[in-house]
C-alpha positions as CSV (number, residue, x, y, z in Angstrom):
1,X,31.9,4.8,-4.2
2,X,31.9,1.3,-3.5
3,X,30.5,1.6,0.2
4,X,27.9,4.0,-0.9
5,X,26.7,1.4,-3.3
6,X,27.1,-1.6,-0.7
7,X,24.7,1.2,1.9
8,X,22.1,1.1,-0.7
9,X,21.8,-2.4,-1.8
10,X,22.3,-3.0,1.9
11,X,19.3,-0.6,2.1
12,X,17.2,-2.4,-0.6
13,X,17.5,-5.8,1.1
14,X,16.1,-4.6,4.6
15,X,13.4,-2.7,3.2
16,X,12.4,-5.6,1.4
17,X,13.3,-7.7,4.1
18,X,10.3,-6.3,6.4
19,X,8.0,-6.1,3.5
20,X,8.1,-10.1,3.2
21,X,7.6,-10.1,7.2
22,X,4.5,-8.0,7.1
23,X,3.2,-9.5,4.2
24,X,4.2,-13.1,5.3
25,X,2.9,-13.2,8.7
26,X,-0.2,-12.1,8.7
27,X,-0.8,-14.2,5.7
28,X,0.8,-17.6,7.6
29,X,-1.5,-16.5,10.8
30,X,-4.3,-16.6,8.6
31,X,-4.2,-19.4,6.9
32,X,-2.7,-21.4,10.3
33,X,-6.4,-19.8,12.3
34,X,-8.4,-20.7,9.5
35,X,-7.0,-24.2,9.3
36,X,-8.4,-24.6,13.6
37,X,-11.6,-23.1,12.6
38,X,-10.8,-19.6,13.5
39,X,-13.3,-17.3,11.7
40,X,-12.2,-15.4,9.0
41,X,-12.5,-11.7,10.1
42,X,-10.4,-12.9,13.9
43,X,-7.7,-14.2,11.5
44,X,-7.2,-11.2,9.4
45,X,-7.4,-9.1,12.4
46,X,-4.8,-10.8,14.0
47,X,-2.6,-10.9,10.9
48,X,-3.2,-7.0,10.7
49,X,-2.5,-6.5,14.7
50,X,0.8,-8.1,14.0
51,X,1.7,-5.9,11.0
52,X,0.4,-2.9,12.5
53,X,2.8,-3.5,15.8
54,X,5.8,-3.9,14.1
55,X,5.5,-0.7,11.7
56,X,4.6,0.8,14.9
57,X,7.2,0.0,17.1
58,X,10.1,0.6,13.7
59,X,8.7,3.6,13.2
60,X,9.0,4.9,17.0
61,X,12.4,3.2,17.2
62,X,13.6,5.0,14.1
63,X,15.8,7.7,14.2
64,X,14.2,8.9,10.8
65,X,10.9,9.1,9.5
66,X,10.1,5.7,8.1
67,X,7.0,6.7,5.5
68,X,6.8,3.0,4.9
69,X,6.2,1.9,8.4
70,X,4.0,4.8,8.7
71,X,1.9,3.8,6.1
72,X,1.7,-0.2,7.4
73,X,0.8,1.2,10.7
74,X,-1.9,3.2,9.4
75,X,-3.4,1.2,7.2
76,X,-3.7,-2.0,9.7
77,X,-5.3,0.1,12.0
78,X,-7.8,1.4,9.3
79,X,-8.3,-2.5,8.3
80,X,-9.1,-3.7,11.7
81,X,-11.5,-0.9,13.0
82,X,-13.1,-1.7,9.1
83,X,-13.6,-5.5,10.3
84,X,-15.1,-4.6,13.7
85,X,-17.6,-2.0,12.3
86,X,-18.5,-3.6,9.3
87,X,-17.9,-7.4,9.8
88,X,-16.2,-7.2,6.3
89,X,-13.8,-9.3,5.3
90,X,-13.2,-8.4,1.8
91,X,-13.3,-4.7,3.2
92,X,-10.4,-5.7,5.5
93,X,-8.7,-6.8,2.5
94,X,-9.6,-3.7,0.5
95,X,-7.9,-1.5,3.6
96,X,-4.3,-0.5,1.6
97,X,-6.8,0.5,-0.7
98,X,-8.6,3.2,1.0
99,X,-5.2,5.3,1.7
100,X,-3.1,4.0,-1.5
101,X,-5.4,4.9,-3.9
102,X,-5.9,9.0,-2.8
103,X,-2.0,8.8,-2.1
104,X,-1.5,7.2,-5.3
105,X,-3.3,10.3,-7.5
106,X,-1.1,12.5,-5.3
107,X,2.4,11.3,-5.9
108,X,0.9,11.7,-9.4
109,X,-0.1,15.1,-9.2
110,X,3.0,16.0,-7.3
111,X,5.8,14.6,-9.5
112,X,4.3,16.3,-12.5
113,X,4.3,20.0,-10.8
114,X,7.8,19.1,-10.1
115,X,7.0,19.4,-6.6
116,X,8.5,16.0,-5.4
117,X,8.6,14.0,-2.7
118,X,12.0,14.8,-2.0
119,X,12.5,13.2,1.9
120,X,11.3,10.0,0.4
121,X,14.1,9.4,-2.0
122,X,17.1,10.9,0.7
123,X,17.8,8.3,2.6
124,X,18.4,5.9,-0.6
125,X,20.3,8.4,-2.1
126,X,22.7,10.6,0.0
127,X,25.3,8.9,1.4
128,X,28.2,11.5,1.7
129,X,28.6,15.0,2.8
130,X,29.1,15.6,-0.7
131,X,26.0,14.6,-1.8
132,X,24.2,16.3,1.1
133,X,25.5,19.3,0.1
134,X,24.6,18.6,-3.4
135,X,20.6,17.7,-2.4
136,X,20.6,20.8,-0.6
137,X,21.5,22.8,-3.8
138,X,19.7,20.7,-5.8
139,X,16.6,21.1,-4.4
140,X,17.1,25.3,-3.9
141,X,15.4,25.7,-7.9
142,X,14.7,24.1,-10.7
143,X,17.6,21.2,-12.6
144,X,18.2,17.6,-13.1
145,X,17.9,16.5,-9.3
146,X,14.3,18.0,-9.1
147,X,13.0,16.8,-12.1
148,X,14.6,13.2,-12.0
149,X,13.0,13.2,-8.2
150,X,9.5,14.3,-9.9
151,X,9.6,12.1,-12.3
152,X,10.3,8.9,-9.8
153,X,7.5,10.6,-7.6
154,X,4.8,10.3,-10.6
155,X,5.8,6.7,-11.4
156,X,5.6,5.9,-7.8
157,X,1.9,7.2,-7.7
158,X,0.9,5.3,-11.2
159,X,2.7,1.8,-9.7
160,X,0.7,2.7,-6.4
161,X,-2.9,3.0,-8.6
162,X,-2.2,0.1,-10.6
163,X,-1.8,-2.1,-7.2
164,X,-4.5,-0.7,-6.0
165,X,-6.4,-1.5,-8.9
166,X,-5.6,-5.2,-9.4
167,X,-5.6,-6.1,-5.8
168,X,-9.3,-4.5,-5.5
169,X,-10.4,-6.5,-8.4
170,X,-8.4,-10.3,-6.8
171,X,-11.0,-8.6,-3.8
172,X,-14.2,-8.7,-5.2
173,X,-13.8,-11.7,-8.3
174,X,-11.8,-14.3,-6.3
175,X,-12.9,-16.9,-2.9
176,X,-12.2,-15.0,0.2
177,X,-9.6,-17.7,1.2
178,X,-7.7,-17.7,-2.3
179,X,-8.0,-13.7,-1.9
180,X,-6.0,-13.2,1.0
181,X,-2.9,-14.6,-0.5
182,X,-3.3,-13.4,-4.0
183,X,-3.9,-9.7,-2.7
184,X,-1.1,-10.1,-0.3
185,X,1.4,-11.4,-3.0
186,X,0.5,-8.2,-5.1
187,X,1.9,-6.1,-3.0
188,X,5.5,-6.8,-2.7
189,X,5.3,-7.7,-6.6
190,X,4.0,-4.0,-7.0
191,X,6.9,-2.6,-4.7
192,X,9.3,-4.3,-6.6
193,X,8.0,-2.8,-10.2
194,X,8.3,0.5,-8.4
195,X,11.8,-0.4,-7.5
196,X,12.5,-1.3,-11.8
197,X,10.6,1.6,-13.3
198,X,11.9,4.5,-10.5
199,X,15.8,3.3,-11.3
200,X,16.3,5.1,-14.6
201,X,15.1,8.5,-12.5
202,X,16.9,8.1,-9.4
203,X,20.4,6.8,-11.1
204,X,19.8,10.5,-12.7
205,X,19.1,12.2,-9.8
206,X,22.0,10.5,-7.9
207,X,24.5,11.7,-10.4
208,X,23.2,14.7,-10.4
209,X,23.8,15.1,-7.2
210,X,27.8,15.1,-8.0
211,X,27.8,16.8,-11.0
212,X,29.5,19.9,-10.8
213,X,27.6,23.3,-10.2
214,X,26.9,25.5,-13.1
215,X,28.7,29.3,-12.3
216,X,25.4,31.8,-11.3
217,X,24.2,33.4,-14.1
């Protein structure tokens, strides 16, 4: 019990660990172009080629899926063939935007069908053969580990609307220059109230996942 809950929090620091490195980098590069008189769409773009190579090359070294580095990889390339067509910085910024929000209303949608996003959770929460064996049952019908999944699912999608919502409005009411790091800080700060208001339903759903099986019918 121990090691599994040294895996996760082992698990929690690295994810973490590369959100700060996509979210730092591009937002040092900026700031270090713009300070040599590097326009401000080149320096976003670089910042966003940098992000968009690493989720690239993490998620085709992986062994799993990596949704997270899936999504970075996606959404950089979205933001930098934005800047090139429409010159736009403040649509650059607006790229997480264009994906989160739609993704956002689904995870919503999802988790209260009780249809959940079930691979997401795994790799936080099954650690043993045990508790693989218990996921697989779990997820066979309706109980405590699909409903505690759903219900982490739907918060998930709200937390992922209400980032949306304040970055779009540090977009459009804030400087361009003062934008970039203000919309950049909200991000990890949303992940992290993800991280707080999912806990309650995935410590459920983990437990659940050792509790022993009710006898059919």
């Amino acid at each position: 019990m121990a090691d599994a809950g040294a895996d996760r929090f082992s698990e929690v620091r690295r994810s973490l660990g590369l959100l700060v490195l996509d979210v730092g980098v591009p937002t040092a590069a900026y700031y270090a172009l713009r300070a040599v008189g590097v326009g401000v769409v080149v320096a976003l773009v670089v910042g966003a080629g940098f992000a968009a190579g690493r989720a690239g090359w993490a998620w085709w070294r992986g062994r799993r899926a990596d949704p997270i580095a899936l999504l970075v990889l996606v959404f950089s390339v979205v933001g930098i063939a934005t800047a090139f067509v429409l010159g736009s910085p403040r649509m650059m910024l607006a790229k997480e935007e264009l994906g989160i929000v739609p993704l956002g209303g689904w995870l919503v949608v999802q988790g209260l069908r009780e249809r959940p996003l079930a691979e997401w959770f795994r790799p936080w929460l099954v650690r043993t053969p045990e508790q693989a064996t218990g996921w697989e049952q779990g997820l066979r019908g309706p109980g405590p580990l699909r409903r505690n999944l759903a219900g982490a699912t739907a918060t998930w999608g709200a937390v992922f609307l209400a980032t949306a919502a304040v970055r779009l409005t540090l977009v459009v009411l804030l400087p361009i220059d003062r934008a970039v790091l203000a919309s950049q800080l909200a991000l990890p700060l949303g992940v992290v109230v993800g991280m707080v208001a999912t806990a309650p339903w995935t410590a459920r759903a983990r437990r659940a996942l050792v509790a022993p099986a009710r006898p059919a019918g």
